[in-house]
C-alpha positions, 0 to 999 in steps of 0.5 A: 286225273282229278278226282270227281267229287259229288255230294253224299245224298245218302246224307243230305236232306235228313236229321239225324236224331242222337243222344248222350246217354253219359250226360243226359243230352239229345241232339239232332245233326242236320243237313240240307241241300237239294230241300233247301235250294228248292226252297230258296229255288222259288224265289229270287232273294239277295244272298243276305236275305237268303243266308237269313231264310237258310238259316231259319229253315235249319233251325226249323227242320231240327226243332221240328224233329224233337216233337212228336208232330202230327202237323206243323211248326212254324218259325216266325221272325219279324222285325223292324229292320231291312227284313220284316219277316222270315217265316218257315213251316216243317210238317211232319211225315204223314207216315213212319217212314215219309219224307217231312217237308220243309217251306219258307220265305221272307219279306224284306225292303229292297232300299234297306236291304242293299246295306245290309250285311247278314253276318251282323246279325246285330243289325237285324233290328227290333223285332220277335223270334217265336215258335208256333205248333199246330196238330191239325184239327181239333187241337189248340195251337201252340206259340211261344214268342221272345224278344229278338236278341244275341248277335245271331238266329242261333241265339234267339232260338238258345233264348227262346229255349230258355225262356219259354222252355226252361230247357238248356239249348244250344246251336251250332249252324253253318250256311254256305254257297259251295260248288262241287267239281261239275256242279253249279253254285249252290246252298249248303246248310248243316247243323247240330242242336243239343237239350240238356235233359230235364231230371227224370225226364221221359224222354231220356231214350227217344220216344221212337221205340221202333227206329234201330239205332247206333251205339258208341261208347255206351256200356250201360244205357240205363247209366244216366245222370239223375240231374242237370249237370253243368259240367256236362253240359259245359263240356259237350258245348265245347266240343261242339265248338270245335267242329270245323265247317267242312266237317258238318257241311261237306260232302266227305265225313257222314253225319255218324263220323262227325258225332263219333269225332266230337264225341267218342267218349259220351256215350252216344246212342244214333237213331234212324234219320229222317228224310226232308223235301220240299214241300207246300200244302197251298191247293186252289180249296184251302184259298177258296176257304181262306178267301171266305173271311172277306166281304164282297167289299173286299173281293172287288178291291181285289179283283184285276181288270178281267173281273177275276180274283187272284192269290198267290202263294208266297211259299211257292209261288203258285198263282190262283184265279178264281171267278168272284161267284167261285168263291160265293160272290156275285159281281156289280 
């Protein structure tokens, strides 16, 4: 008899912060599944656009776990090319022990696109990769924007570390459409994103006090590096290479092995995962709101031929209909 293999969802949808207490070095071990294809579930894009859209929704979900979020970044990309926009939005838990939520969806011309080949990521085109952080009301929006460029998103997001942060940055990403036995085809996403610590930097431990965490091979966790190291930083990048897909991506090695695989001998400290859904913050008032911005020119221009004003969400696809006079305006 076969053996039934199933997908490990204790593991799945989580990141999984850690560091490198003997070369001065957080990371984040991520995977996405059953999150990712309820995102990519809300539209009906080309395997191109959605290895795009994939892979922006990782880098995203790790990003966004490094900062102390108490609401939102987003990812942008756009671009002159066959897809003009990939944007992404991960919010932060309302609560300690809350799921984070994850949205995204793209732009992208249907002609150019049936050329278009999403491994070259060469062929993306002009365009900018930027980084925007909102803390809600009362705060002053945060954004960082490079030049697209590197032959992946990967990349862009080291480059944008670089030269908007200043801080050594790198990725390791894998997107794969994988189908386990009894199960349809579907979205897999797994990565490992590393930061080089800046000297005597406060957040050498994380700044969660509270999560429990793992160690491996750490006999002094005060024993850090009092400087960027190249060496180090050299060394675990190139173990970081070495992993294999299966490894990151598949269903029998948990994210605690593969780091304890690559590296055993770092001193690595594990803290407690964090939990990630799907999840959209559009509601019928926040488009009432953002319909005020328009002029009574401009609601008729978008009114259908029963007189009624319609939006849609293209996160998620929710459909809105409003009466002009919801929305404050009265009709001819």
């Amino acid at each position: 008899m076969k053996k039934k293999i199933y997908s490990n969802s204790k593991w799945d949808d989580i990141v999984l912060p850690f560091s490198l207490e003997k070369s001065d070095i957080r990371g984040r071990i991520t995977r996405l599944d059953k999150s990712l294809n309820d995102v990519l579930g809300q539209h009906a894009y080309p395997n191109s656009v959605n290895t795009i859209l994939a892979e922006a929704l990782l880098l995203t979900s790790m990003i966004g776990q490094t900062i102390k979020l108490r609401w939102k970044l987003s990812l942008q990309i756009r671009s002159d090319g066959p897809i003009s926009l990939i944007a992404t939005d991960y919010f932060g838990p309302d609560k300690e022990s809350g799921k984070a939520r994850l949205r995204g969806y793209a732009n992208y011309d249907r002609e150019r696109i049936k050329n278009y080949d999403a491994v070259n990521f060469t062929k993306f085109g002009k365009g900018y990769f930027a980084i925007l952080i909102d803390q809600g009301p009362n705060t002053k929006p945060y954004q960082g924007i490079t030049p697209l460029s590197g032959a992946s998103l990967a990349e862009c997001a080291r480059t944008y570390f670089m030269q908007s942060e200043q801080l050594p940055t790198t990725f390791k990403i894998i997107v794969s459409q994988t189908k386990l036995l009894g199960q349809a085809i579907r979205w897999r996403a797994a990565g490992i994103m590393l930061q080089h610590l800046p000297k005597n930097s406060s957040a050498k431990l994380e700044n969660n006090n509270s999560f429990d965490s793992v160690l491996f091979g750490v006999n002094n966790p005060d024993d850090f590096q009092s400087e960027i190291n190249e060496d180090h930083w050299s060394r675990v990048g190139i173990l970081t290479d070495t992993v294999e897909e299966i490894e990151l991506i598949g269903p029998h090695i948990e994210p605690l092995e593969v780091l304890k695989r690559l590296f055993h001998e770092e001193g690595i400290v594990v803290y407690s995962k964090k939990n990630i859904e799907f999840g959209c913050t559009c509601s019928r008032k926040k488009v009432v709101n953002a319909m005020s911005i328009y002029s009574a020119k401009e609601i008729n221009t978008m009114m259908n031929e029963d007189g009624m004003v319609t939006a849609d969400c293209q996160f998620c696809g929710s459909n809105y209909c409003f009466d002009p006079s919801e929305l404050g305006f009265e009709t001819k």
